[in-house]
N, CA, C and O atoms as a CHARMM CRD file, in Angstrom:
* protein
*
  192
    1    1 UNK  N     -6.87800   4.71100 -10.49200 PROA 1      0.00000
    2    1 UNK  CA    -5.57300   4.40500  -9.96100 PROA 1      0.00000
    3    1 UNK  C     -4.56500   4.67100 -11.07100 PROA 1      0.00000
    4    1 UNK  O     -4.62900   4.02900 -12.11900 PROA 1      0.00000
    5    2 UNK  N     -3.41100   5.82900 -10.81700 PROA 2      0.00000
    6    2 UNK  CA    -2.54700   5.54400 -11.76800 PROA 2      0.00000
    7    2 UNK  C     -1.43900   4.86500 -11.60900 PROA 2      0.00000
    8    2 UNK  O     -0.84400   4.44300 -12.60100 PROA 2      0.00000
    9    3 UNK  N     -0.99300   4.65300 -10.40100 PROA 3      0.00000
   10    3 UNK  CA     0.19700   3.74400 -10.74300 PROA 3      0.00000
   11    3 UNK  C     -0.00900   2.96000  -9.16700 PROA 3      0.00000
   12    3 UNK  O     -0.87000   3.33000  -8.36800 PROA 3      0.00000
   13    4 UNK  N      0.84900   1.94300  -8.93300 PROA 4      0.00000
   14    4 UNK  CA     0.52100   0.91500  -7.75500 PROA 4      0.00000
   15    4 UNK  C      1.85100   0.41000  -7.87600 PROA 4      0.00000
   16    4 UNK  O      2.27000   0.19000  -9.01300 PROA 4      0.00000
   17    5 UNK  N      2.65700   0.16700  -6.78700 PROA 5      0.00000
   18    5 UNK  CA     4.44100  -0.10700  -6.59400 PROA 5      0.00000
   19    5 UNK  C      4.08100  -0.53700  -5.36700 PROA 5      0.00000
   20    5 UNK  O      3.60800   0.20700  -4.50800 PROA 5      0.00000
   21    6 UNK  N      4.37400  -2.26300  -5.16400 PROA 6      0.00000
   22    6 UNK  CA     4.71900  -3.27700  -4.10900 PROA 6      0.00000
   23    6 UNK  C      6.29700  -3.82900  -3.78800 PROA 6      0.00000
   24    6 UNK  O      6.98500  -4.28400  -4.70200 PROA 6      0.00000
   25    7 UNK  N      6.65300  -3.76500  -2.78400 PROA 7      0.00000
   26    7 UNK  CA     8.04600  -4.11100  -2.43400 PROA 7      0.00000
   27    7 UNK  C      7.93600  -5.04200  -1.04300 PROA 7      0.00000
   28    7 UNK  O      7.64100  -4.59000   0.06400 PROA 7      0.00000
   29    8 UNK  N      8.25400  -6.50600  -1.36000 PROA 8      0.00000
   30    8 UNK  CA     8.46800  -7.16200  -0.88400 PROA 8      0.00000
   31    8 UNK  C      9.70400  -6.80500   0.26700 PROA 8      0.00000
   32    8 UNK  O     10.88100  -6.84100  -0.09300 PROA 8      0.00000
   33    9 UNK  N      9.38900  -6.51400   1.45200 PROA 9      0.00000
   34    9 UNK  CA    10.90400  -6.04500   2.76800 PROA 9      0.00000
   35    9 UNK  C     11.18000  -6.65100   3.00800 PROA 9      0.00000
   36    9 UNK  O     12.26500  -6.44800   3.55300 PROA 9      0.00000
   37   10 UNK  N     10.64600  -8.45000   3.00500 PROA 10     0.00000
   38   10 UNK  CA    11.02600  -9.38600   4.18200 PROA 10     0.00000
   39   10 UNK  C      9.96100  -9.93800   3.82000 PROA 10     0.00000
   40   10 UNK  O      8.93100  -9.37700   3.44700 PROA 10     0.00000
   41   11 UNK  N     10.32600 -11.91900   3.99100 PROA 11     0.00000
   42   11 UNK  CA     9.47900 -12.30700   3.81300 PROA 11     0.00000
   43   11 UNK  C      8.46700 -11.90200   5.01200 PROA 11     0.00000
   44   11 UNK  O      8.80200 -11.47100   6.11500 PROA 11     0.00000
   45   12 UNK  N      6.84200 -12.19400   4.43300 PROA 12     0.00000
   46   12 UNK  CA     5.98200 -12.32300   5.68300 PROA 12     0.00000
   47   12 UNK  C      5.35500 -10.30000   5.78600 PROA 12     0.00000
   48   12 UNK  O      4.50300  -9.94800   6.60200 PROA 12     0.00000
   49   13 UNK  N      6.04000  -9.29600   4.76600 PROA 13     0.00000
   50   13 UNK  CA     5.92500  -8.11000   4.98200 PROA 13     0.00000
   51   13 UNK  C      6.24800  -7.45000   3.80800 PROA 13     0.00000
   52   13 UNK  O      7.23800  -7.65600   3.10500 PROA 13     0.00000
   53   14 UNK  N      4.76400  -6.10500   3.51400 PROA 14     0.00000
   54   14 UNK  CA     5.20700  -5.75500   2.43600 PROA 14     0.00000
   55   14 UNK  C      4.80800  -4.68100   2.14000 PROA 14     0.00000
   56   14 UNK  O      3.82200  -4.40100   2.82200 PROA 14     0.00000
   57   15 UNK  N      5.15200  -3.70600   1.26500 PROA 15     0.00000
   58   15 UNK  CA     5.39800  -1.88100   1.51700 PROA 15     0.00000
   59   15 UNK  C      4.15400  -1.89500  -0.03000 PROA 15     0.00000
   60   15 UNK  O      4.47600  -2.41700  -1.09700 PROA 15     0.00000
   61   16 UNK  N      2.98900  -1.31700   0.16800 PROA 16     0.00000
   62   16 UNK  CA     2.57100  -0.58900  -1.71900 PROA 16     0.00000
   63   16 UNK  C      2.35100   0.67200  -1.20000 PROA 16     0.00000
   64   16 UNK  O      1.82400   0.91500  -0.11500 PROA 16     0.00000
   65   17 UNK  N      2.95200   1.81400  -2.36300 PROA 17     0.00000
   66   17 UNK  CA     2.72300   2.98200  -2.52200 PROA 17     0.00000
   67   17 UNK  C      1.33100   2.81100  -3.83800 PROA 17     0.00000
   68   17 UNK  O      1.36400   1.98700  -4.75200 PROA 17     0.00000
   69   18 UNK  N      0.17700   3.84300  -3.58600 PROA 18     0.00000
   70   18 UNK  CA    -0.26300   3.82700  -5.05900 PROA 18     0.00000
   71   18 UNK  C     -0.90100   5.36700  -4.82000 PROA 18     0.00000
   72   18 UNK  O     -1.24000   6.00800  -3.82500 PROA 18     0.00000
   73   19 UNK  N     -0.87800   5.64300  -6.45200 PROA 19     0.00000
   74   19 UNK  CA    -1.58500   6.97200  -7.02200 PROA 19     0.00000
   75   19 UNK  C     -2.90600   7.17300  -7.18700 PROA 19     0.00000
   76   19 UNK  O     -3.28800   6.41100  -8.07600 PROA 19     0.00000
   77   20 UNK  N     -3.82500   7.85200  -6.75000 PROA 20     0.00000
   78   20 UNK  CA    -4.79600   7.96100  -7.45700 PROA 20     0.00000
   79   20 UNK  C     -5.49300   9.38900  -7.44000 PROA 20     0.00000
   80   20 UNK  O     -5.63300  10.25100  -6.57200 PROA 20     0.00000
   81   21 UNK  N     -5.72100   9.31800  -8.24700 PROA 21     0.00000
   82   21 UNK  CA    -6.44900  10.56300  -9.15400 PROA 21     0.00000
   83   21 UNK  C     -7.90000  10.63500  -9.34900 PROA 21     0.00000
   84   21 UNK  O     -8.51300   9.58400  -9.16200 PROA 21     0.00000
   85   22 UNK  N     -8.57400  11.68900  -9.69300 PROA 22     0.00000
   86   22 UNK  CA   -10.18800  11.99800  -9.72900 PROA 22     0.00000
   87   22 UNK  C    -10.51600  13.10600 -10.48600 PROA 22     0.00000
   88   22 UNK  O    -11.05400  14.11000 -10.02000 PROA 22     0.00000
   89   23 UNK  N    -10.20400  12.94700 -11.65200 PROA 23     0.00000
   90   23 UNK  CA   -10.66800  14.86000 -12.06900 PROA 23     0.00000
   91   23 UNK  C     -9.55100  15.16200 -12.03900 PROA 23     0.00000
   92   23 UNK  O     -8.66100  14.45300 -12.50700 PROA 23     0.00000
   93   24 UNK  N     -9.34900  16.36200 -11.44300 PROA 24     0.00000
   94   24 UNK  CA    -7.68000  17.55800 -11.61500 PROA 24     0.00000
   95   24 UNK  C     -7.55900  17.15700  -9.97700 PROA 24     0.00000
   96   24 UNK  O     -7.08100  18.03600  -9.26000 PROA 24     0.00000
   97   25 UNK  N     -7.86800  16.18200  -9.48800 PROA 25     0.00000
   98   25 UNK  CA    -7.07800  15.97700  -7.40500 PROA 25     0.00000
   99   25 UNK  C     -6.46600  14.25400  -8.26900 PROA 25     0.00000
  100   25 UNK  O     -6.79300  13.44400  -9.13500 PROA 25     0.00000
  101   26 UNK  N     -5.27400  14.58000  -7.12600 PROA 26     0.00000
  102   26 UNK  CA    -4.55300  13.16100  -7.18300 PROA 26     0.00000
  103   26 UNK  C     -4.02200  12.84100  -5.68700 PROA 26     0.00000
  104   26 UNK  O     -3.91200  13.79000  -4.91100 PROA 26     0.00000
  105   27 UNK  N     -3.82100  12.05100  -5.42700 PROA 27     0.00000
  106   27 UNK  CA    -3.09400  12.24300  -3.53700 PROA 27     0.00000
  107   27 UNK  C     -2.74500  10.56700  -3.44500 PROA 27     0.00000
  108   27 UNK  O     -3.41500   9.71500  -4.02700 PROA 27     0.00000
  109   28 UNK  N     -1.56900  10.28400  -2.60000 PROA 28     0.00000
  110   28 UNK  CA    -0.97200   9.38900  -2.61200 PROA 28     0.00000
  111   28 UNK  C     -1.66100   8.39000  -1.19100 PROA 28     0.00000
  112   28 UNK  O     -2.20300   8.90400  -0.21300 PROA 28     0.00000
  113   29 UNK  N     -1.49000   7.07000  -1.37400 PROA 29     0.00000
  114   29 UNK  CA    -1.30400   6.55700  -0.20800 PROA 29     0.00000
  115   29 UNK  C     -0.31300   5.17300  -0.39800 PROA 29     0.00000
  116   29 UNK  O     -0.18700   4.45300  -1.38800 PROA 29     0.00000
  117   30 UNK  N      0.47000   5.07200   1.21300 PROA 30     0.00000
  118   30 UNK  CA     1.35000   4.10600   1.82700 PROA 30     0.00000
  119   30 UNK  C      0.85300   3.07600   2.59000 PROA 30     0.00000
  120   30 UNK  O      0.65300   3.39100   3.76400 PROA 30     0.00000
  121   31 UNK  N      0.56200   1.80400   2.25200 PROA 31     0.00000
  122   31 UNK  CA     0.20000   0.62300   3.33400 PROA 31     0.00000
  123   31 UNK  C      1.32200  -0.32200   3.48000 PROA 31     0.00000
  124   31 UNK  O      2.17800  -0.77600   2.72200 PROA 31     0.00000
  125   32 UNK  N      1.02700  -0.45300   4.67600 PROA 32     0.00000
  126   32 UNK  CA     1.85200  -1.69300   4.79400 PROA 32     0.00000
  127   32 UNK  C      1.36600  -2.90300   5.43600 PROA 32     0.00000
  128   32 UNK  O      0.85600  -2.83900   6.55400 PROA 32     0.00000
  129   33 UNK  N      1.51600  -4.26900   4.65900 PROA 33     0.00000
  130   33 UNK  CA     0.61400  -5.24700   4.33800 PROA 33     0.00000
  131   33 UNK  C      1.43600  -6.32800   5.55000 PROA 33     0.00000
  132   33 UNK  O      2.64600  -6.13600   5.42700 PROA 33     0.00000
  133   34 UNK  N      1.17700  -7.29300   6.56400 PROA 34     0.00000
  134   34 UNK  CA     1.70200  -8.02900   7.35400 PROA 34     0.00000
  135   34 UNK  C      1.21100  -9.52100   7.46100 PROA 34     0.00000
  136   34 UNK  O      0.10800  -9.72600   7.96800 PROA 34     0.00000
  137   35 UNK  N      1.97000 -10.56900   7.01000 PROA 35     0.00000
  138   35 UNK  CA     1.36400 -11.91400   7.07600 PROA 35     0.00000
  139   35 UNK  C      1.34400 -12.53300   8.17300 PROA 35     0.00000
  140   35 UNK  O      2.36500 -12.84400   8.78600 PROA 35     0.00000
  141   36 UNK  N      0.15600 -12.78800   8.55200 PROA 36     0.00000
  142   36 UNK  CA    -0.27000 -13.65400  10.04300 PROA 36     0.00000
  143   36 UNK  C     -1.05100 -14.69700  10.12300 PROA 36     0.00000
  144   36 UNK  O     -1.96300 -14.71400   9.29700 PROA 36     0.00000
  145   37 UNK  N     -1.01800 -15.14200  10.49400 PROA 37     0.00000
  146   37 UNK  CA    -1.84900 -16.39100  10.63300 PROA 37     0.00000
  147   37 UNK  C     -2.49400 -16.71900   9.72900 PROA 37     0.00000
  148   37 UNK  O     -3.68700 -16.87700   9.98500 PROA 37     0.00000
  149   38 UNK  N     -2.04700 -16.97000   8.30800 PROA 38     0.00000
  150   38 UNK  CA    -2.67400 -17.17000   6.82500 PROA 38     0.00000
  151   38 UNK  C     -3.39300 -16.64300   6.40300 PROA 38     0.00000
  152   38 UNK  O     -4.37200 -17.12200   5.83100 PROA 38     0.00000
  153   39 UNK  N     -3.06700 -15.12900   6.59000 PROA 39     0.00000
  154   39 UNK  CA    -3.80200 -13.87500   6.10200 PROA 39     0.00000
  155   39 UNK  C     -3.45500 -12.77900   5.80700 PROA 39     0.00000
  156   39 UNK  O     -3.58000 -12.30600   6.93700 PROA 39     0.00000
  157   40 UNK  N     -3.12600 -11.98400   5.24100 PROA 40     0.00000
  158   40 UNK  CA    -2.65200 -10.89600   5.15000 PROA 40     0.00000
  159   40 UNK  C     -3.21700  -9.76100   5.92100 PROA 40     0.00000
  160   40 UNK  O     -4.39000  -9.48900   5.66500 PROA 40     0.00000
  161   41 UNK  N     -2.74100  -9.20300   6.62000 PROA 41     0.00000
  162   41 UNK  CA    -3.57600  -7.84900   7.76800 PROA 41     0.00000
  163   41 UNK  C     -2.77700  -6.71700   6.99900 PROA 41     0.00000
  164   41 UNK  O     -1.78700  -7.06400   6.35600 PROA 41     0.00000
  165   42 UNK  N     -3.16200  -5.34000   7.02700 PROA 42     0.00000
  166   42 UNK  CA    -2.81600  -3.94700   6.84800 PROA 42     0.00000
  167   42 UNK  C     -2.99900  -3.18700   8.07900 PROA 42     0.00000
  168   42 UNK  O     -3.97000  -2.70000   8.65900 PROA 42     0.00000
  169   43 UNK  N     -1.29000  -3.26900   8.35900 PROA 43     0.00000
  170   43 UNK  CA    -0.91500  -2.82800   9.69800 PROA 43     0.00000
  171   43 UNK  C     -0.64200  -1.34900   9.18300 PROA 43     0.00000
  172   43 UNK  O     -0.30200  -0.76200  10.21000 PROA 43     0.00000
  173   44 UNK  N     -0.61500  -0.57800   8.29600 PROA 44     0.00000
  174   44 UNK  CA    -0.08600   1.00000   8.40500 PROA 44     0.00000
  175   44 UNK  C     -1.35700   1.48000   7.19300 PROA 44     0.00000
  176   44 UNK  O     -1.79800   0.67200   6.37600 PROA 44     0.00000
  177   45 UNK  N     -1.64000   2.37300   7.24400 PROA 45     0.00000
  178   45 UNK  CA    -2.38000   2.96200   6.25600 PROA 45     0.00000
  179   45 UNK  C     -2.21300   4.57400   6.23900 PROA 45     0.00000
  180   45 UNK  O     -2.65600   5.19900   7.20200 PROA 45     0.00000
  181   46 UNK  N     -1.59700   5.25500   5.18800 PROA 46     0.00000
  182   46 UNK  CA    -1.46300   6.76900   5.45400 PROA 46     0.00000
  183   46 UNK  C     -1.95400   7.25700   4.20200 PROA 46     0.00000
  184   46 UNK  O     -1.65500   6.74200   3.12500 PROA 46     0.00000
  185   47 UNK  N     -2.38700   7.82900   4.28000 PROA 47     0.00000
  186   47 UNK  CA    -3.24900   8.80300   2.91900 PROA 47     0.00000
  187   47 UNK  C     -2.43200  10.26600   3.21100 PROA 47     0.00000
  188   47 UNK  O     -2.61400  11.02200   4.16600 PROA 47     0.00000
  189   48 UNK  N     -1.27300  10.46000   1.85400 PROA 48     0.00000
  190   48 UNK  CA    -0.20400  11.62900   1.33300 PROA 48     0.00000
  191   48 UNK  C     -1.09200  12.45400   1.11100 PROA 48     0.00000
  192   48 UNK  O     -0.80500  13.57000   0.67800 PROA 48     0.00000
């Protein structure tokens, strides 16, 4: 992993971008994290 960036949108909801790398490949992914019922769920997941 090279880098990992969380942004709080609202309480209860929350955006991480992170990097990661393997050798000479790197490729991004976007989740987005949702608090429910005293748990955190990952409602979006996209692999850049």
């Amino acid at each position: 992993m090279r880098r990992l960036r969380v942004f709080e949108q609202r309480t209860g909801a929350a955006d991480a971008v992170v990097v990661l790398c393997h050798g000479e490949s790197s490729w991004a992914m976007a989740l987005r994290f949702e608090h429910r019922r005293g748990s955190w769920l990952c409602t979006l997941l996209q692999v850049i």
